[in-house]
C-alpha positions in Angstrom: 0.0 0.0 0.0 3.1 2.4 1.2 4.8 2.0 -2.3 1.2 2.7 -4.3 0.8 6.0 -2.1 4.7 7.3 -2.5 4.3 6.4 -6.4 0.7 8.9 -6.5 2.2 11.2 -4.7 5.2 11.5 -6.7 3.1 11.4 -10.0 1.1 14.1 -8.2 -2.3 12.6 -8.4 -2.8 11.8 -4.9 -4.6 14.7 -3.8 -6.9 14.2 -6.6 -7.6 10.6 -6.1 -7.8 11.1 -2.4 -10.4 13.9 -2.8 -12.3 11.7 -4.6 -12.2 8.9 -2.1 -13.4 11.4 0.7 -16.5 12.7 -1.4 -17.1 9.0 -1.0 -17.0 8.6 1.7 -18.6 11.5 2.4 -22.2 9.9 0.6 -21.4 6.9 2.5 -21.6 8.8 5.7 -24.7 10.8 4.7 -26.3 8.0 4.1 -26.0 6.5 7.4 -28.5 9.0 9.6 -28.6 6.7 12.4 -25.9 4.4 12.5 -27.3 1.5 14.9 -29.3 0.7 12.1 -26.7 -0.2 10.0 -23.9 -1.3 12.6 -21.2 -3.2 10.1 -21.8 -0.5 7.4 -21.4 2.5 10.2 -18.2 0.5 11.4 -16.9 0.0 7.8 -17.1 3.6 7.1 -15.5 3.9 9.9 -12.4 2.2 9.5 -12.3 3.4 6.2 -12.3 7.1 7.4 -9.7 6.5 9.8 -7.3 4.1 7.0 -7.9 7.2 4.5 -6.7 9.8 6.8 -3.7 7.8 8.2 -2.8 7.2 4.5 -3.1 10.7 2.9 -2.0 13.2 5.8 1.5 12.3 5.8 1.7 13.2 2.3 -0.6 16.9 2.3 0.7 20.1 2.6 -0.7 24.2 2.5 -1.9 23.6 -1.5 -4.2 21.0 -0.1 -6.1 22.8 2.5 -9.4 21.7 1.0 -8.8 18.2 1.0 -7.3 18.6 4.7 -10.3 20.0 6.4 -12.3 17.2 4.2 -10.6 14.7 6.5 -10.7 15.9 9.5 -14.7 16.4 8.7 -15.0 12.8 8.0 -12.7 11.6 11.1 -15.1 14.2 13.6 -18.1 12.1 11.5 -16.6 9.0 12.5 -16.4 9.5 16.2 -19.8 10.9 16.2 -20.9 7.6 14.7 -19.1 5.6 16.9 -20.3 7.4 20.1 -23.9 6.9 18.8 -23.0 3.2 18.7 -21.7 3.2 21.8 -18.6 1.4 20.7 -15.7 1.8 22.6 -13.7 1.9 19.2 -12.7 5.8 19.0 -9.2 6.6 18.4 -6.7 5.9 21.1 -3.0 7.2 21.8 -1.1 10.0 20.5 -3.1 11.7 17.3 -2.2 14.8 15.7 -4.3 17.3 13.2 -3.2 20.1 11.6 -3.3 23.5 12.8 -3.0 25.8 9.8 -3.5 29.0 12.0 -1.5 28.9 14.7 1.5 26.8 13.6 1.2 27.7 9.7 0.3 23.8 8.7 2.7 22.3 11.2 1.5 18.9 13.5 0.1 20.1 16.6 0.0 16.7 18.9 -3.4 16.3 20.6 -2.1 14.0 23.3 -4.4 11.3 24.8 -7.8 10.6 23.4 -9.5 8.6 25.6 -13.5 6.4 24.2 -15.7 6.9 26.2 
């Protein structure tokens, strides 16, 4: 997966591809209004938020604001679906986001997320 990233990135069609795979997932999301209806679809999404992110970030920078706050729309979608599960599944460990304003796109880390 690593080498097929670094190759679309070097091509520079990444951010365009990944765009794309985020107004996916974006209609998958929309389409799940109440996620306990749907528990292996909302977890699904899910996962596939969360393996998108992990994925792209590494490789975005300023030009790519757009597809940045995209991201980190779908990942605060996630954990809302998750809490309405219930699931004890939300993000652990050190995460970081981007903070375009105060450290002019550097990593700001986030420190401990805890599930409730």
């Amino acid at each position: 997966m690593r080498v097929a990233v670094e190759r679309q990135a070097q091509v520079g069609s990444l951010a365009g591809l990944g765009a794309g795979l985020a107004g996916l997932l974006s209609v998958v999301t929309e389409s799940l209004a109440e996620p306990w209806q749907n528990r292996a679809a909302a977890r699904d999404a899910v996962q596939q938020i969360m393996a998108l992110h992990e994925h792209l970030a590494p490789y975005l920078g300023e030009q790519d604001a757009a597809l940045t706050e995209t991201l980190l729309r779908l990942r605060g979608r996630a954990i809302r679906c998750l809490n309405d599960l219930g699931d004890s599944g939300a993000p652990r460990g050190d995460r970081r986001i981007v903070d375009r304003t105060a450290t002019g796109a550097g990593w700001l880390p986030l420190g401990r997320i805890r599930a409730r």
